[in-house]
PAKETI-385743 format. One record per residue (C-alpha): x, y, z; residue in three letters. Coordinates in steps of 0.05 Angstrom, whole numbers. Last residue first. Layout:
<nodes>
<node><x>X</x><y>Y</y><z>Z</z><residuo>ala</residuo></node>
...
</nodes>
This chain:
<nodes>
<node><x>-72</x><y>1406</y><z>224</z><residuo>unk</residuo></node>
<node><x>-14</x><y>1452</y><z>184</z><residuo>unk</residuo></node>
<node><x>31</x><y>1404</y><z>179</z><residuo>unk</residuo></node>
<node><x>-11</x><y>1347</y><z>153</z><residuo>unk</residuo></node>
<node><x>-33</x><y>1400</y><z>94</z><residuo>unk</residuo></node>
<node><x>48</x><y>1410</y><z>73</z><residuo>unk</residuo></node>
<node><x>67</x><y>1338</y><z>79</z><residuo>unk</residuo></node>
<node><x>9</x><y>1325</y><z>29</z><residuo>unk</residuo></node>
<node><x>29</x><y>1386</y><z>-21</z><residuo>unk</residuo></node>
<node><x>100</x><y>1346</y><z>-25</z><residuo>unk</residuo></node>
<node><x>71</x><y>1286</y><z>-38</z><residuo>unk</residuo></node>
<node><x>33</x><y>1313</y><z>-96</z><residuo>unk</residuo></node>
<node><x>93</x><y>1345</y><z>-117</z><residuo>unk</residuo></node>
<node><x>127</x><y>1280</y><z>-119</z><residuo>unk</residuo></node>
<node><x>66</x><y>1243</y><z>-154</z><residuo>unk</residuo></node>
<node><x>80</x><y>1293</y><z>-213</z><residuo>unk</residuo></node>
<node><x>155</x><y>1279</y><z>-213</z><residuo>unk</residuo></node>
<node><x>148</x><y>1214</y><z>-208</z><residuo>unk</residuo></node>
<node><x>154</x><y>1176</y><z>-144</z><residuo>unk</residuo></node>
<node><x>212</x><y>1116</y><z>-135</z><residuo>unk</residuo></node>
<node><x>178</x><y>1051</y><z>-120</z><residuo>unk</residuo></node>
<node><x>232</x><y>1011</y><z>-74</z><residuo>unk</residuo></node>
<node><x>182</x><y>954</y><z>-43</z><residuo>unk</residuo></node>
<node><x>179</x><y>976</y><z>21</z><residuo>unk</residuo></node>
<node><x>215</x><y>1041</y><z>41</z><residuo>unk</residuo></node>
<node><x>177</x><y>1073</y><z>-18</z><residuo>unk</residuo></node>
<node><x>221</x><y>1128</y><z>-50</z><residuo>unk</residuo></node>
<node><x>211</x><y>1197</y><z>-50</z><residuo>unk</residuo></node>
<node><x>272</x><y>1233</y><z>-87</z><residuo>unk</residuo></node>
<node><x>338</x><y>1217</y><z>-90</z><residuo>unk</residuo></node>
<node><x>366</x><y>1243</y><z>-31</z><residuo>unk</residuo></node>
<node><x>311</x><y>1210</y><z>13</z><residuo>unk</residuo></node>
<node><x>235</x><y>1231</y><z>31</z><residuo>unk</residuo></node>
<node><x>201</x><y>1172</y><z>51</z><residuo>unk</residuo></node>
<node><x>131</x><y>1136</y><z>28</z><residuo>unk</residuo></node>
<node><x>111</x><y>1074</y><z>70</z><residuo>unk</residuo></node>
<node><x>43</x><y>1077</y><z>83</z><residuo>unk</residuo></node>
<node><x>22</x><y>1013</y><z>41</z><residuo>unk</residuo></node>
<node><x>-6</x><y>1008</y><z>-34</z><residuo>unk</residuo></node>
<node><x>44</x><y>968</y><z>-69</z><residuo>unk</residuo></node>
<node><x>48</x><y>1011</y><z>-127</z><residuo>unk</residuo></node>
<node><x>20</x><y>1081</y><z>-120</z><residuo>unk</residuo></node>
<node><x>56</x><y>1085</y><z>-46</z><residuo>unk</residuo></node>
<node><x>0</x><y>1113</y><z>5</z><residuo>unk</residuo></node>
<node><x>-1</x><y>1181</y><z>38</z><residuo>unk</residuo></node>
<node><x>-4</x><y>1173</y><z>118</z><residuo>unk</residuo></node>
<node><x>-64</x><y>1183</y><z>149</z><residuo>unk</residuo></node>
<node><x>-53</x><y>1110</y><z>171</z><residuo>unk</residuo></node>
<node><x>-95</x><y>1045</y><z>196</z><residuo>unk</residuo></node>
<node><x>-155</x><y>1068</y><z>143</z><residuo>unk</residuo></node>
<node><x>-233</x><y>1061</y><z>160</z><residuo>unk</residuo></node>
<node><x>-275</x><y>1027</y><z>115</z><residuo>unk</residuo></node>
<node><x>-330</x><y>1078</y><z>94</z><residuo>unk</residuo></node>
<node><x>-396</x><y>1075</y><z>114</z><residuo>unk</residuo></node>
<node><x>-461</x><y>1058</y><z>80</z><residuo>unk</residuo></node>
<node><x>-527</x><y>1077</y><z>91</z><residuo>unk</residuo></node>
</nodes>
């Protein structure tokens, strides 16, 4: 049986660089590390993230 590698953060992962470092500023979501700004779609997906970790 295999197990899964476990993960340093719950936190939702940036698309592009693929750490933990997705924040909510005027202009969207924007990766604090290397600048990705979210799409639209990914935004909402984001959104429905923040949403589940609130209500565990």
């Amino acid at each position: 049986m295999q197990s899964r590698p476990k993960n340093d953060s719950k936190d939702m992962k940036c698309p592009k660089c693929g750490k933990p470092s997705l924040k909510r500023k005027e202009s969207g979501v924007v990766c604090s590390f290397c600048g990705y700004i979210l799409s639209p779609g990914e935004e909402t997906r984001f959104r429905l993230y923040e949403l589940l970790k609130q209500s565990t």
